[in-house]
mmCIF file of the C-alpha atoms, coordinates in Angstrom:
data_MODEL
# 
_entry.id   MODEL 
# 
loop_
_atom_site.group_PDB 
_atom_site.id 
_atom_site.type_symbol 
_atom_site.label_atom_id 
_atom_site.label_alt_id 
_atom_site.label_comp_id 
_atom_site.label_asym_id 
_atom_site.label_entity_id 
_atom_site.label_seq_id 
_atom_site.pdbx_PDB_ins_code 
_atom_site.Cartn_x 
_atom_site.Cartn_y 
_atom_site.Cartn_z 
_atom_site.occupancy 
_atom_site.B_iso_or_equiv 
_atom_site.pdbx_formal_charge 
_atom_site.auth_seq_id 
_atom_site.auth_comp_id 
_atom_site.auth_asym_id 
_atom_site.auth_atom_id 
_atom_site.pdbx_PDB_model_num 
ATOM 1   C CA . UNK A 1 1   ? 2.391  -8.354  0.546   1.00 0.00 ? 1   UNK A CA 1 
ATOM 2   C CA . UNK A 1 2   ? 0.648  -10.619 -1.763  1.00 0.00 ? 2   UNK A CA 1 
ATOM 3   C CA . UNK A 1 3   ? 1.718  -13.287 -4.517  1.00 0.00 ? 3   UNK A CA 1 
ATOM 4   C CA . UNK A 1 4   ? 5.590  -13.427 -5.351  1.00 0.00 ? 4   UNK A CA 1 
ATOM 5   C CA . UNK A 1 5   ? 7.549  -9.987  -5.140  1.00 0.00 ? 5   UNK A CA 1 
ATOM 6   C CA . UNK A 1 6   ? 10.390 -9.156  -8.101  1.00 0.00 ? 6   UNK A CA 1 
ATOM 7   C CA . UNK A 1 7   ? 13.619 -7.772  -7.238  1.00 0.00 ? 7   UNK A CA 1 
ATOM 8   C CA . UNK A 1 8   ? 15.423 -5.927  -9.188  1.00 0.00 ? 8   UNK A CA 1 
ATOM 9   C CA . UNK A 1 9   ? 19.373 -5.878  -9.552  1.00 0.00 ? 9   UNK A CA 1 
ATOM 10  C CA . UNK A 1 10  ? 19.687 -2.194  -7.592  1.00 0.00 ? 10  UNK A CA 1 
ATOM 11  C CA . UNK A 1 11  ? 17.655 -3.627  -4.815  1.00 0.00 ? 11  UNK A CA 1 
ATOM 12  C CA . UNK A 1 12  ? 20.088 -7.005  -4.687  1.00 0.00 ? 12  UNK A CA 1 
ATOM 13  C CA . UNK A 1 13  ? 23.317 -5.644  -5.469  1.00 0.00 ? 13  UNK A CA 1 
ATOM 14  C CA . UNK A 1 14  ? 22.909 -2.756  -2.817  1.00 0.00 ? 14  UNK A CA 1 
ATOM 15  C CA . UNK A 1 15  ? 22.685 -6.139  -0.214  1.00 0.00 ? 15  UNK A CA 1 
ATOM 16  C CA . UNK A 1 16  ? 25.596 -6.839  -1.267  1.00 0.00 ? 16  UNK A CA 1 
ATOM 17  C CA . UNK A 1 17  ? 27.326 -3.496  -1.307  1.00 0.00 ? 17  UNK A CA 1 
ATOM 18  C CA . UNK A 1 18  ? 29.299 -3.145  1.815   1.00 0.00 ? 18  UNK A CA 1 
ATOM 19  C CA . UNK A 1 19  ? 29.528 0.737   1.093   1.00 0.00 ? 19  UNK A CA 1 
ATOM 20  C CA . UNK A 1 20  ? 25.996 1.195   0.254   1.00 0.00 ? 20  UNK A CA 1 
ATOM 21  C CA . UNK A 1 21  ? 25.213 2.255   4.351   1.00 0.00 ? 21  UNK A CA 1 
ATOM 22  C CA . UNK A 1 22  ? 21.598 2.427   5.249   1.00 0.00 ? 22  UNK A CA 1 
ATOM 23  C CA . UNK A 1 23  ? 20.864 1.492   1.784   1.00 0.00 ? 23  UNK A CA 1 
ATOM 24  C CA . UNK A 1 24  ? 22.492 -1.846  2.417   1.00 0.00 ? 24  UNK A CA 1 
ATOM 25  C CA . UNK A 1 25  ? 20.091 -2.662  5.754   1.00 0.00 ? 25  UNK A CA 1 
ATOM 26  C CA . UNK A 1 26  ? 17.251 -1.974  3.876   1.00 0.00 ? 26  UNK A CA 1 
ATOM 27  C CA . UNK A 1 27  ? 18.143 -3.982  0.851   1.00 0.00 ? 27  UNK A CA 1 
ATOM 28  C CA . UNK A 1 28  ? 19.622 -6.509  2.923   1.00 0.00 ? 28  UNK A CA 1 
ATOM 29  C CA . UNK A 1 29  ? 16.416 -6.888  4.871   1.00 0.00 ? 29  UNK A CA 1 
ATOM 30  C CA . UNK A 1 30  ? 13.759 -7.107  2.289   1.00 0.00 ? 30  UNK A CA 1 
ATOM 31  C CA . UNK A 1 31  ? 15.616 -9.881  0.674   1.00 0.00 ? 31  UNK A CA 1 
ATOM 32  C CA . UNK A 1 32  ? 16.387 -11.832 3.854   1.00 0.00 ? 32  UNK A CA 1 
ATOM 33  C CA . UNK A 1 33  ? 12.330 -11.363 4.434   1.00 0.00 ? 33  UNK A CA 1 
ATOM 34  C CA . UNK A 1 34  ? 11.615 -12.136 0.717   1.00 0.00 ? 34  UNK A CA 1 
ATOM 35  C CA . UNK A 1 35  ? 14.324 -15.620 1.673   1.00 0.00 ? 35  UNK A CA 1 
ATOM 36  C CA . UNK A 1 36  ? 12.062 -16.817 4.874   1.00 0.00 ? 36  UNK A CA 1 
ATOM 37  C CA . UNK A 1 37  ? 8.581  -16.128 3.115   1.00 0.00 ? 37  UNK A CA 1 
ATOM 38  C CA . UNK A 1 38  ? 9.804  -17.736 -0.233  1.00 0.00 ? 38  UNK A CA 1 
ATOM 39  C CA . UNK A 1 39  ? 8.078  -14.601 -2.393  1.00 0.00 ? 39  UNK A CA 1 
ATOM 40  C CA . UNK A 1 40  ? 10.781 -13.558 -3.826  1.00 0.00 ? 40  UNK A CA 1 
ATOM 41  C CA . UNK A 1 41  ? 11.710 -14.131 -7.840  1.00 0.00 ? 41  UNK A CA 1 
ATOM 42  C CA . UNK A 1 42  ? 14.316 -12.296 -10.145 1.00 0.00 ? 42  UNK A CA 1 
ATOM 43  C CA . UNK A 1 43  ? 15.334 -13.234 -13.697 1.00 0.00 ? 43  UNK A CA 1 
ATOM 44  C CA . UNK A 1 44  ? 18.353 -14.408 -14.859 1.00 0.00 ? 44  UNK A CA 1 
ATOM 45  C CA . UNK A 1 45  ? 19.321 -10.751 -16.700 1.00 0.00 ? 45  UNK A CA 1 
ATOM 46  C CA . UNK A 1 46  ? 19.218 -9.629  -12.444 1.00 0.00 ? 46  UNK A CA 1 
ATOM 47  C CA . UNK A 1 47  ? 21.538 -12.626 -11.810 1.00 0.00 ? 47  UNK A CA 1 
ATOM 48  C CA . UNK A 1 48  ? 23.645 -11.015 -14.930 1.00 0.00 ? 48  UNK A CA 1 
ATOM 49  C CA . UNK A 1 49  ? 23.815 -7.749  -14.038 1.00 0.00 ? 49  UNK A CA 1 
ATOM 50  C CA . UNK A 1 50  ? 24.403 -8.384  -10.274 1.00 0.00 ? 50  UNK A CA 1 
ATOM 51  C CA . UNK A 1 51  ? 27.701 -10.894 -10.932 1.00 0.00 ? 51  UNK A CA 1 
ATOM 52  C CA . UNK A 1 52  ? 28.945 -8.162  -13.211 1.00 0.00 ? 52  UNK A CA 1 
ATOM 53  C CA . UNK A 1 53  ? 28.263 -5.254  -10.980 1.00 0.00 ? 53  UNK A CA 1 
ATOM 54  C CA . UNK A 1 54  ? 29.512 -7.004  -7.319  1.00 0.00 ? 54  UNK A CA 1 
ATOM 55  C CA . UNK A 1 55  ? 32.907 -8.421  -8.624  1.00 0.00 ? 55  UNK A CA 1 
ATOM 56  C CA . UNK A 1 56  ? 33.707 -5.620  -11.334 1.00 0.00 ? 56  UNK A CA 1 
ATOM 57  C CA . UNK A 1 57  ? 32.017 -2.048  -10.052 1.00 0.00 ? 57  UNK A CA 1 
ATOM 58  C CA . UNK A 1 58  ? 31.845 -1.499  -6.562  1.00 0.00 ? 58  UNK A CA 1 
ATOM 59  C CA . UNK A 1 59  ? 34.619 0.095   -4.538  1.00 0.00 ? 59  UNK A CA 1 
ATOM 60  C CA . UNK A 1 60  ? 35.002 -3.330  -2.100  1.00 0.00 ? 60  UNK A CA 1 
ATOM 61  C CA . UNK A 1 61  ? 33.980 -6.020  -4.813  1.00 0.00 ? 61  UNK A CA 1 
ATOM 62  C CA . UNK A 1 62  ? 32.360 -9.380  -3.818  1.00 0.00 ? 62  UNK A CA 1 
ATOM 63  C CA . UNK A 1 63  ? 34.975 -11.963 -4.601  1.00 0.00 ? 63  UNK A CA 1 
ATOM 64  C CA . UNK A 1 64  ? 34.479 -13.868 -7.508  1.00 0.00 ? 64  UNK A CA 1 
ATOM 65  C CA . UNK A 1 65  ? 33.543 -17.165 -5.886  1.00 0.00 ? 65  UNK A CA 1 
ATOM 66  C CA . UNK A 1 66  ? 31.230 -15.703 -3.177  1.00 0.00 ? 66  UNK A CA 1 
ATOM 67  C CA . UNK A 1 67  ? 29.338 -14.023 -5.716  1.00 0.00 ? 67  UNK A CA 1 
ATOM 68  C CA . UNK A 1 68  ? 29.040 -17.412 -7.868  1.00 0.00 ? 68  UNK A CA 1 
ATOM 69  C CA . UNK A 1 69  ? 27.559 -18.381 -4.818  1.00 0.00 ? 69  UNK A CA 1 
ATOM 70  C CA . UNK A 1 70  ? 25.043 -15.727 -4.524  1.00 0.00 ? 70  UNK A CA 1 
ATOM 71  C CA . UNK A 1 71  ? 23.831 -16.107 -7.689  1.00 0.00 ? 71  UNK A CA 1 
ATOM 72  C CA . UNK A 1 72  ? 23.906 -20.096 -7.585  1.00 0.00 ? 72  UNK A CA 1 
ATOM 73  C CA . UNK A 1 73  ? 21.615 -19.305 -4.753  1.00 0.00 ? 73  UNK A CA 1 
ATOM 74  C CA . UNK A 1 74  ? 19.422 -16.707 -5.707  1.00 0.00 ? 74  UNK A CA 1 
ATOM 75  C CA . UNK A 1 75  ? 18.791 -19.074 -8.847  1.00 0.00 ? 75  UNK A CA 1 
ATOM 76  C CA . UNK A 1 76  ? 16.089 -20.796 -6.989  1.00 0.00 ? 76  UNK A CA 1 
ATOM 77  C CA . UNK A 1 77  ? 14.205 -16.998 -7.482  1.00 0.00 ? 77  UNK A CA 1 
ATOM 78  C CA . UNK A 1 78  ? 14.055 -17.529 -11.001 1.00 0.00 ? 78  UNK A CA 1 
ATOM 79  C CA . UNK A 1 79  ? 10.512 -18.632 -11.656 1.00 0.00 ? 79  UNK A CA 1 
ATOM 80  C CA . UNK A 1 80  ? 10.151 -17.952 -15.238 1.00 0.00 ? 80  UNK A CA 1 
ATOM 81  C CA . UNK A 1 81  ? 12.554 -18.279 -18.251 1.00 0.00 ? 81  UNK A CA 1 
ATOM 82  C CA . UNK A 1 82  ? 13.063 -15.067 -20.396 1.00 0.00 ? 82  UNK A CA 1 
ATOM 83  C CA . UNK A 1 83  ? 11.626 -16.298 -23.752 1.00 0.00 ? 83  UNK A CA 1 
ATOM 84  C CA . UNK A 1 84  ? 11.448 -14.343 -27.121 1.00 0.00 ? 84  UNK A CA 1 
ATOM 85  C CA . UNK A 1 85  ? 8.076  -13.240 -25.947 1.00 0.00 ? 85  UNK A CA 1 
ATOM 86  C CA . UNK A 1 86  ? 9.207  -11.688 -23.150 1.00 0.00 ? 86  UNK A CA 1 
ATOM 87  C CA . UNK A 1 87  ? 11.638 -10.051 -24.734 1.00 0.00 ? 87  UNK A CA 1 
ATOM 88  C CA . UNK A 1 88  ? 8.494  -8.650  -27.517 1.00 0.00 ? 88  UNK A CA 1 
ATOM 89  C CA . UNK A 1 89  ? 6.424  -7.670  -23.944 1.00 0.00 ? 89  UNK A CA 1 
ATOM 90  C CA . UNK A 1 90  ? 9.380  -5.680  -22.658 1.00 0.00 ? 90  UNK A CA 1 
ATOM 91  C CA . UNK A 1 91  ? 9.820  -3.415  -26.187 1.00 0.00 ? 91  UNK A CA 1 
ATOM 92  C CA . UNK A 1 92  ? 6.058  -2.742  -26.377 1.00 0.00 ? 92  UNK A CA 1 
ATOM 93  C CA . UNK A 1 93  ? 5.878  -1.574  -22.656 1.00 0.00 ? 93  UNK A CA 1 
ATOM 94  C CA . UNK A 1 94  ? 9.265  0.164   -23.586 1.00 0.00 ? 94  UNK A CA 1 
ATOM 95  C CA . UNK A 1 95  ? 6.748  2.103   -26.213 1.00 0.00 ? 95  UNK A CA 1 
ATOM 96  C CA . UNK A 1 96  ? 4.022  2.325   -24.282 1.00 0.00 ? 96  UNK A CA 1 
ATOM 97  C CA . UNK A 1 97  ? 5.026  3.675   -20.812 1.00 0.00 ? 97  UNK A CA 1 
ATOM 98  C CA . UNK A 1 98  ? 8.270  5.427   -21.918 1.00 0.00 ? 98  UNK A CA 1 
ATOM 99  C CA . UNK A 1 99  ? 11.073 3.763   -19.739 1.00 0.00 ? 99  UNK A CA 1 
ATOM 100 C CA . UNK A 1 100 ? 13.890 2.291   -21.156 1.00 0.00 ? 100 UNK A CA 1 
ATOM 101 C CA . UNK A 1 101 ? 14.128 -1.173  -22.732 1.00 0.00 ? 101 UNK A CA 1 
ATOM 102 C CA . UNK A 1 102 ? 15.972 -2.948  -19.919 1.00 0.00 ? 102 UNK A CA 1 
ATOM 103 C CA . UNK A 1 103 ? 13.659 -1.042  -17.350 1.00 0.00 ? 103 UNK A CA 1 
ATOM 104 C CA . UNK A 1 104 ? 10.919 -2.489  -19.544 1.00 0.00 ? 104 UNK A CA 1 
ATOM 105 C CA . UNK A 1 105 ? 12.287 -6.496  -19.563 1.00 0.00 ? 105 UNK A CA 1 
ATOM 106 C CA . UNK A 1 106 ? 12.424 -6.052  -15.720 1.00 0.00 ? 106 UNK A CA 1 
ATOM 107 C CA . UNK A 1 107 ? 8.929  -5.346  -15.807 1.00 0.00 ? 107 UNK A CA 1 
ATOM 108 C CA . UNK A 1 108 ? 7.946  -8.049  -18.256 1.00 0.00 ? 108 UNK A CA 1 
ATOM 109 C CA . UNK A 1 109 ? 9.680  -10.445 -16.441 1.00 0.00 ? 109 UNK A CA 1 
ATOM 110 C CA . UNK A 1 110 ? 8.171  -9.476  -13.136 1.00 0.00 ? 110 UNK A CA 1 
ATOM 111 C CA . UNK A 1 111 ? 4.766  -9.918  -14.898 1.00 0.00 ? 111 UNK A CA 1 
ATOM 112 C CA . UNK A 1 112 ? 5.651  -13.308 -16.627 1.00 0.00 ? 112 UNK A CA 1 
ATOM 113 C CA . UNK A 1 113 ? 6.464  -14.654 -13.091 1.00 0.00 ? 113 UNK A CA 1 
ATOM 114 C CA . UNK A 1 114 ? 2.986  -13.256 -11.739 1.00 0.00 ? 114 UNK A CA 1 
ATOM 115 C CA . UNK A 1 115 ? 4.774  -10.962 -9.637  1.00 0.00 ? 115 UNK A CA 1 
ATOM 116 C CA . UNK A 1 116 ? 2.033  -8.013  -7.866  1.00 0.00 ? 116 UNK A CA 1 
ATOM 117 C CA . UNK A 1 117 ? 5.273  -5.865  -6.770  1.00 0.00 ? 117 UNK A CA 1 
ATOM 118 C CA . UNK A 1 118 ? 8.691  -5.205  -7.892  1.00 0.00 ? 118 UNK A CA 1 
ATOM 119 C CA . UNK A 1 119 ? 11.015 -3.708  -5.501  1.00 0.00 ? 119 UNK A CA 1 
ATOM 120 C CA . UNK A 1 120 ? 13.408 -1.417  -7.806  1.00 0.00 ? 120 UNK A CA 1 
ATOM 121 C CA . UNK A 1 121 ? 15.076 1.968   -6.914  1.00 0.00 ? 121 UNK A CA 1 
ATOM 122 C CA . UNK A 1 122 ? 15.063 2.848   -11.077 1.00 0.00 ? 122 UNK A CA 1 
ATOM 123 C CA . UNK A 1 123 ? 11.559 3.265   -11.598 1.00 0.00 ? 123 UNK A CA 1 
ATOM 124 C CA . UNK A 1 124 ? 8.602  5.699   -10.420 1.00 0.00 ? 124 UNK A CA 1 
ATOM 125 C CA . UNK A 1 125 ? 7.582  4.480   -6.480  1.00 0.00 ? 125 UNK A CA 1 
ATOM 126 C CA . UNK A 1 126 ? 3.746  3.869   -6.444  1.00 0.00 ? 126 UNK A CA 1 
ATOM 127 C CA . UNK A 1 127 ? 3.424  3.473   -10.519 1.00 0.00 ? 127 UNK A CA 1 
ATOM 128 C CA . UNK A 1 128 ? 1.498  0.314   -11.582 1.00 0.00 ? 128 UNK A CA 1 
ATOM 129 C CA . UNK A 1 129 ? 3.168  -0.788  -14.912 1.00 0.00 ? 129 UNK A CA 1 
ATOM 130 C CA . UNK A 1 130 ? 1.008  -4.073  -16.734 1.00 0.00 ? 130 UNK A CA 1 
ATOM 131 C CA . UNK A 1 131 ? -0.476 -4.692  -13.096 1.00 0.00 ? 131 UNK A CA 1 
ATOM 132 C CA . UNK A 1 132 ? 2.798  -4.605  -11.461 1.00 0.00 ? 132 UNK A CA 1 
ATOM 133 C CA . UNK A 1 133 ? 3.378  -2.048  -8.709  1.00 0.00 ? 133 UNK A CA 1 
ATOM 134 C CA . UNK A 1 134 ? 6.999  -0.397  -8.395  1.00 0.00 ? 134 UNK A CA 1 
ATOM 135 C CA . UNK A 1 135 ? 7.954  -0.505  -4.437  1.00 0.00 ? 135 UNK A CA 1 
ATOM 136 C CA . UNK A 1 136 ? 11.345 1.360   -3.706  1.00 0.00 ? 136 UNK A CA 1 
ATOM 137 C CA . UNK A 1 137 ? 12.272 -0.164  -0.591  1.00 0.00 ? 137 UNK A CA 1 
ATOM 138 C CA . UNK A 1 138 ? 15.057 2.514   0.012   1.00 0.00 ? 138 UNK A CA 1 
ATOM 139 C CA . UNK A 1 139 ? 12.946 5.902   0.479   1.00 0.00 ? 139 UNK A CA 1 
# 
């Protein structure tokens, strides 16, 4: 892998999912090698929807606290702000290549940050969208 690496909210909150089984090793270990190699980036919408998803959604939630924690951590990941232009990015690529709006601010994030992959279970495996390959660690 090359440059920084985008993860998406699937890929982070299955780490975090203690019923997610194999889908939790693999998830689990692509961020732990994303920590050491310092390639990894999210955005803050990520942090958003993992907090809301780990404390609120899953069968054994992450306690409140802890998953503060997580996302106080995984702040550091955030290497671009989501501005009003991203936001104009993510609805033309939302036109352009079909995929849902908040599929499509993932993307534009991932690009804004410079990001050459984005590890996401949502989207097409092997597609390049605006020079950003989707990776689904979990196959």
């Amino acid at each position: 892998m090359s440059g920084v690496a985008f993860v998406d909210s699937n890929i982070l909150i299955y780490a975090y999912d203690r019923d997610a089984g194999p889908r939790r090793d693999r998830a689990r270990n692509l961020c732990e090698k994303l920590w050491q190699e310092r390639s990894g980036c999210l955005s803050v919408q990520v942090l958003q929807e993992f907090y809301v998803t780990v404390t609120r959604k899953l069968r054994a939630p992450v306690a409140r606290a802890q998953a503060r924690e997580l996302v106080r951590a995984y702040s550091s990941w955030v290497i671009s702000p989501t501005t009003p232009d991203t936001v104009i990015r993510a609805t033309e690529l939302s036109e352009a290549v079909e995929i849902g709006f908040w599929d499509a601010l993932i993307v534009a994030a991932a690009g804004q940050s410079g990001a050459d992959t984005l590890y996401s279970e949502d989207l097409n495996d092997g597609q390049v969208i605006a020079g950003v390959r989707v990776v689904n660690p979990l196959r």
